[in-house]
C-alpha positions as CSV (number, residue, x, y, z in Angstrom):
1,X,9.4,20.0,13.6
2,X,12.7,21.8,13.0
3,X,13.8,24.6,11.1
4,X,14.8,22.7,8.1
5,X,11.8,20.6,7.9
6,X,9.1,23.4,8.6
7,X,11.0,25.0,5.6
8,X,10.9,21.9,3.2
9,X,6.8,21.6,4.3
10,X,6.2,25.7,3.0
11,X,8.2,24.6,-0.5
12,X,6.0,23.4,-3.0
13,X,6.5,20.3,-4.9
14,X,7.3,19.9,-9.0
15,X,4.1,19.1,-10.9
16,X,3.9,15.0,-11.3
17,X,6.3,13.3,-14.0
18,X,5.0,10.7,-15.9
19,X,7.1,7.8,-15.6
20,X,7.0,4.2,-16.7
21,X,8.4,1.2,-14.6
22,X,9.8,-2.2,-15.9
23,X,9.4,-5.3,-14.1
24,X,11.8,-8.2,-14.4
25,X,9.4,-9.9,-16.2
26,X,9.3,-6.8,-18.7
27,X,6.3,-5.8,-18.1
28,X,5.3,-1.9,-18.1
29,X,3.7,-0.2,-15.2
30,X,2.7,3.8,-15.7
31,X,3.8,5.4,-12.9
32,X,4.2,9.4,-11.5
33,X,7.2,10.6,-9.6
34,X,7.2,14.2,-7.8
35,X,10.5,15.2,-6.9
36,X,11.4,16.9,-3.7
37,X,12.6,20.9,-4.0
38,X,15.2,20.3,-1.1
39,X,15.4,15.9,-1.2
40,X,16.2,14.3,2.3
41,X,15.2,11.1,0.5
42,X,12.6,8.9,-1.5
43,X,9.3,7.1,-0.5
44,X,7.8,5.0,-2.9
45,X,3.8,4.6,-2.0
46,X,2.6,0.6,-2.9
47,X,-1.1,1.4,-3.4
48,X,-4.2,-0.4,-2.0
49,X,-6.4,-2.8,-4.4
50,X,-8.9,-1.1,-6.6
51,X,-7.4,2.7,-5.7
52,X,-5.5,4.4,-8.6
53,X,-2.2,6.2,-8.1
54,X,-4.4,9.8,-8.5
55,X,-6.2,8.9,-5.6
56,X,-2.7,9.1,-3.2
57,X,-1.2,12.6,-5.0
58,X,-2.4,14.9,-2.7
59,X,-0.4,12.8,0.3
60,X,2.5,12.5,-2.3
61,X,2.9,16.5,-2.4
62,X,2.8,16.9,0.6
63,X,5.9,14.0,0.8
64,X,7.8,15.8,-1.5
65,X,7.1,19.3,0.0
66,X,9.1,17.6,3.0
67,X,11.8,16.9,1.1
68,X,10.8,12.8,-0.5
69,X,11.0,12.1,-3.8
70,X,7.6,10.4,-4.5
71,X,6.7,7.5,-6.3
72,X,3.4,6.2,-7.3
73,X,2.1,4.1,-10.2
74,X,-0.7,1.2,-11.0
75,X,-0.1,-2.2,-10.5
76,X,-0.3,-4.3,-13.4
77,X,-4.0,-4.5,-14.5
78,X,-5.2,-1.4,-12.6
79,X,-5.0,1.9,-13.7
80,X,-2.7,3.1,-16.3
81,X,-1.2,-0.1,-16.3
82,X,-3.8,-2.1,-17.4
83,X,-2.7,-2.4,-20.9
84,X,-5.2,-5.4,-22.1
85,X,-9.2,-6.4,-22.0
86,X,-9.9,-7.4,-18.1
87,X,-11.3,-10.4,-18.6
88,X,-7.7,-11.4,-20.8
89,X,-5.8,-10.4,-18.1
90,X,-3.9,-12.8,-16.4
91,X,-2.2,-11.1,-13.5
92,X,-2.7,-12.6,-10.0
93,X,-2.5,-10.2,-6.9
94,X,0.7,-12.2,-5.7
95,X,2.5,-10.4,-8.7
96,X,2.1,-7.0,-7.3
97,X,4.2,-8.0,-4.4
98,X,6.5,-10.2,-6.3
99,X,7.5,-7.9,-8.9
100,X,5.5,-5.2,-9.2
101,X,7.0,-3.4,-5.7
102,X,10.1,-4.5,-6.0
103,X,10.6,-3.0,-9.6
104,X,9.1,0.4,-8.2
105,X,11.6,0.5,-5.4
106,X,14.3,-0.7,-7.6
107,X,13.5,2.2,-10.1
108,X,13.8,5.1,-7.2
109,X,16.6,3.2,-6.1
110,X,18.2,4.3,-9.7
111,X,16.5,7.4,-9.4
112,X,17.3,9.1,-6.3
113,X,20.8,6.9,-5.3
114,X,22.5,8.1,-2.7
115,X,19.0,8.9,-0.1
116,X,17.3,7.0,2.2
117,X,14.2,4.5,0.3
118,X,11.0,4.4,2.5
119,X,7.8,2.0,1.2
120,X,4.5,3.3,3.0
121,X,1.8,0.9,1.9
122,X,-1.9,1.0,1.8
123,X,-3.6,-2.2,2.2
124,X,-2.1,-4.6,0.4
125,X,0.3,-2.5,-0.4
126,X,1.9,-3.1,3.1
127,X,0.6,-6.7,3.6
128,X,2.8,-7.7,0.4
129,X,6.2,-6.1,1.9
130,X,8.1,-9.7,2.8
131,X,7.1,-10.6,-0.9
132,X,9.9,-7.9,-2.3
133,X,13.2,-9.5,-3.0
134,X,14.6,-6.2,-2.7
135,X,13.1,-5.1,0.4
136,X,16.7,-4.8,2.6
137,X,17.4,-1.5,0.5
138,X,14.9,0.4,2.2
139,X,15.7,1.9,5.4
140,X,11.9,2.1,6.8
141,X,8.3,0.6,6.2
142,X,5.1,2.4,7.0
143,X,2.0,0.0,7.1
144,X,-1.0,2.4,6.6
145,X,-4.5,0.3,7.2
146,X,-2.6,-2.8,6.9
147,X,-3.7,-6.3,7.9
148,X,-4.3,-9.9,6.9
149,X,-7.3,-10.1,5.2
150,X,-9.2,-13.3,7.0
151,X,-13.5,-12.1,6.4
152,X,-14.6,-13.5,10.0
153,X,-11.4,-10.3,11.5
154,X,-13.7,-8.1,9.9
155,X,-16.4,-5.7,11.9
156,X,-20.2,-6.0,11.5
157,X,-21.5,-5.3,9.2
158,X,-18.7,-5.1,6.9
159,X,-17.8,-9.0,7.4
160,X,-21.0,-10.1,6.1
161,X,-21.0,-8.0,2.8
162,X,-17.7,-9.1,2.2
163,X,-18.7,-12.6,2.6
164,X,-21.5,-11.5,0.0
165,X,-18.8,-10.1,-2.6
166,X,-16.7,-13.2,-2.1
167,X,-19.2,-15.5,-2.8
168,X,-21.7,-14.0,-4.8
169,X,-21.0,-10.6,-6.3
170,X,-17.9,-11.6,-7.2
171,X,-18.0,-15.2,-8.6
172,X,-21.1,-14.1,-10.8
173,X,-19.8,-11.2,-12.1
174,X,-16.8,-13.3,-13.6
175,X,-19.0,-16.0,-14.8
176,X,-21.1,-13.1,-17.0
177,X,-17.7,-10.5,-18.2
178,X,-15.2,-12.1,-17.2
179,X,-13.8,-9.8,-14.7
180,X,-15.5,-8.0,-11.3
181,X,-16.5,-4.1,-12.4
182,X,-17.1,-1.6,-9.7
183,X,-20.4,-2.1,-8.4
184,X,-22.4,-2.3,-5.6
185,X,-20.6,-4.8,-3.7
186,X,-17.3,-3.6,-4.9
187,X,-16.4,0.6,-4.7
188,X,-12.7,0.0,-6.2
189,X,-11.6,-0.2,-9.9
190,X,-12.5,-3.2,-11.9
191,X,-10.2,-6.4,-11.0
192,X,-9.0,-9.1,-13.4
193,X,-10.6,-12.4,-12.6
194,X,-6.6,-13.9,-11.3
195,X,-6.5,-10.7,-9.1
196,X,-9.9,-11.3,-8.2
197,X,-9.4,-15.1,-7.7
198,X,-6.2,-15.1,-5.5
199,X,-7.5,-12.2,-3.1
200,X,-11.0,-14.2,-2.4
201,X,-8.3,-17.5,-1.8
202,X,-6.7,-15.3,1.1
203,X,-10.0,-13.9,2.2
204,X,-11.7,-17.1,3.1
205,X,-9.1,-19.1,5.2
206,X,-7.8,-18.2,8.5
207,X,-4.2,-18.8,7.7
208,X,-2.1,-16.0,5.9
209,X,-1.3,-16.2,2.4
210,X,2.6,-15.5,3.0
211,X,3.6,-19.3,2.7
212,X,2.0,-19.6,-0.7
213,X,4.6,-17.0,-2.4
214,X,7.6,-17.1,-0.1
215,X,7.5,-20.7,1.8
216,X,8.2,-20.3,5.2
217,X,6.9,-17.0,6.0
218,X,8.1,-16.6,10.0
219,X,11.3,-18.2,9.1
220,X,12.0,-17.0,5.9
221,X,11.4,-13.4,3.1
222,X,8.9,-12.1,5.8
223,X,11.5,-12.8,8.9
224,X,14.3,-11.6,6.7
225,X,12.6,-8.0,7.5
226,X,14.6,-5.9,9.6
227,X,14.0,-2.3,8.7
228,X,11.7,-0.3,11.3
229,X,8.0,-0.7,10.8
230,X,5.0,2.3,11.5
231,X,1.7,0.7,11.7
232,X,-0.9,3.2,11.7
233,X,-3.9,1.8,12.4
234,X,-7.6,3.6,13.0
235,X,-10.4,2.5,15.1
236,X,-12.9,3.1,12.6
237,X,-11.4,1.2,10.2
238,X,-13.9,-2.0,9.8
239,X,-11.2,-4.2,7.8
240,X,-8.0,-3.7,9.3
241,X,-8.9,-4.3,12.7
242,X,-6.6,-4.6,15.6
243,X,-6.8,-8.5,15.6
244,X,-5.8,-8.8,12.0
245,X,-3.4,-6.2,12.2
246,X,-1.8,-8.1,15.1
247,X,-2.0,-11.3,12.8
248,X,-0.1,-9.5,10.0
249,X,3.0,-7.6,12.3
250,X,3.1,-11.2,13.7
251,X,5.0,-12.0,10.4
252,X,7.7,-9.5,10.8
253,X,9.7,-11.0,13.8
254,X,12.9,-9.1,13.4
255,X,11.4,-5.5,13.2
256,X,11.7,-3.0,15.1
257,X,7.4,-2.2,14.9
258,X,5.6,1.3,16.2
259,X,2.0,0.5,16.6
260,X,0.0,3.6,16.3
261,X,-3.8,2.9,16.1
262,X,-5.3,6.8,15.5
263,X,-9.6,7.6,16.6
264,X,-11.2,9.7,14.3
265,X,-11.7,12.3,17.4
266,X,-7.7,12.6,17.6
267,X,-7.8,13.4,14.4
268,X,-10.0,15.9,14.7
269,X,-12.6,14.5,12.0
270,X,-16.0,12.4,11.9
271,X,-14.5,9.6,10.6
272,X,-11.1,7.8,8.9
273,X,-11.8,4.2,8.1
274,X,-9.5,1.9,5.3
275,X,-8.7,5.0,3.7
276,X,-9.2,8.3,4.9
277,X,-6.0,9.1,6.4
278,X,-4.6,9.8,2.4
279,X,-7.5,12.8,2.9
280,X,-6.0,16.4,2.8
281,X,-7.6,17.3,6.3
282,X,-5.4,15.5,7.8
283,X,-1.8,17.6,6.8
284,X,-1.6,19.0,10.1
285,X,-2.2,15.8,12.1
286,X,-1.7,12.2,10.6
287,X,0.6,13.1,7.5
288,X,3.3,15.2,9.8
289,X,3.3,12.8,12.6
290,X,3.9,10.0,10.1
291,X,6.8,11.9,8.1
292,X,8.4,13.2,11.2
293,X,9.0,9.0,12.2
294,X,10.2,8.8,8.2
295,X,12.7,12.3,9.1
296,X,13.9,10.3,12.3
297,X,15.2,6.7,10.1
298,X,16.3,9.3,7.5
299,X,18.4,11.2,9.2
């Protein structure tokens, strides 16, 4: 780390802002943006399914510490943004690709014009990136846990309880409120039934969802993907495995794509799995090595 940086890591952030978000097909999405003491540029983070935008502010002061203006916010029907019974909700999960992260990047664009744009997605967050019409104005991607979701990819156990959410816990659940509440089965925030409907779709077949939204995915939106990619990757992780995360970057022929898959041991913890790396332990180890590859496409 270099002078400069090691000083933008000791300066403490602004407290979170509340913002709100427009999409282009005007719908409102509550968002919180912490802006950088000494900017070097802005990183929007595109969430993963059922986790909130609270759940990632931790990772996003420590962003802004190093000099990012940081974006977060709910997807429509999650969070703060869910502004209507679940069960009368009809947002599908493709909408959070297809205008939900595009309108946040498009708002820090307007925000913080002039510096460098960075997306570092969680999940789906990163699986959705070829989705963005306005992906080209950001000069780097980090993938954080990020793969196709095919069930049979999956470890044991984890494949077969998904198979039993997809199936069962899920379907019946709709059938009796109308939407799929935390639970058992399910440890996120409660999912409309579209959201709900669209991600089991994906889940169940072997072929990526990609074509469904964009057309051609290898030839077309997902191709047309040139910034750098990180994938960071963990070996404990029992959904994004390296087989599906292979079958995702697949997608991205005309990046320039770090793999990094971390152990828990280098990490010096117990465990990491689909989302551990947004835990504070790991300031010292997984969040500087990330944002020292964001300083290096910002400079």
């Amino acid at each position: 780390m270099t002078a400069a940086q090691s000083a933008h890591a000791a300066t403490p952030a602004a407290a979170p802002e509340p913002v709100s978000l427009t999409a282009r097909d005007g719908r409102r999405l509550a968002a919180l943006y912490l802006e950088a003491p000494v900017p070097r540029g802005a990183l929007v983070v595109n969430g993963a399914t059922g986790f909130p935008r609270e759940f990632y502010l931790k990772f996003a002061g420590y962003c802004a510490a190093r000099g990012y203006h940081t974006l977060l916010y709910d997807y429509r029907g999650m969070g703060a943004s869910a502004t209507r019974p679940l069960d009368r909700e009809g947002t599908r999960m493709s909408d959070w690709g297809l205008l939900d992260m595009p309108a946040a990047l498009e708002w820090l664009a307007r925000r913080c014009r002039g510096l460098p744009l960075v997306t570092l997605g969680h999940s789906v967050g990163g699986q959705l990136i070829g989705c963005m019409y306005n992906q080209a104005v950001a000069r780097a991607h980090v993938m954080c846990a990020t793969s196709i979701g095919y069930w049979r990819g999956q470890r044991v156990p984890f494949r077969y309880l998904a198979l039993l959410f997809w199936k069962l816990y899920g379907p019946l659940e709709l059938r009796f409120r109308g939407y799929v509440p935390r639970g058992a089965l399910w440890r996120g925030d409660a999912l409309p039934p579209g959201v709900f409907l669209e991600w089991r779709k994906w889940c169940l077949r072997t072929t990526h969802f990609a074509p469904d939204l964009v057309g051609d995915a290898r030839g077309g939106a997902f191709a047309a993907v040139r910034a750098p990619i990180l994938s960071l990757s963990f070996s404990d992780d029992p959904i994004a495995t390296p087989r599906a995360v292979e079958a995702l970057l697949a997608l991205y022929p005309n990046a320039a794509i770090e793999r990094r898959c971390a152990t828990p041991a280098q990490a010096g913890v117990r465990r990491i799995g689909h989302h551990g790396f947004f835990a504070e332990q790991h300031r010292e180890t997984l969040w500087r090595a990330t944002l020292d590859w964001v300083d290096a496409r910002c400079a």
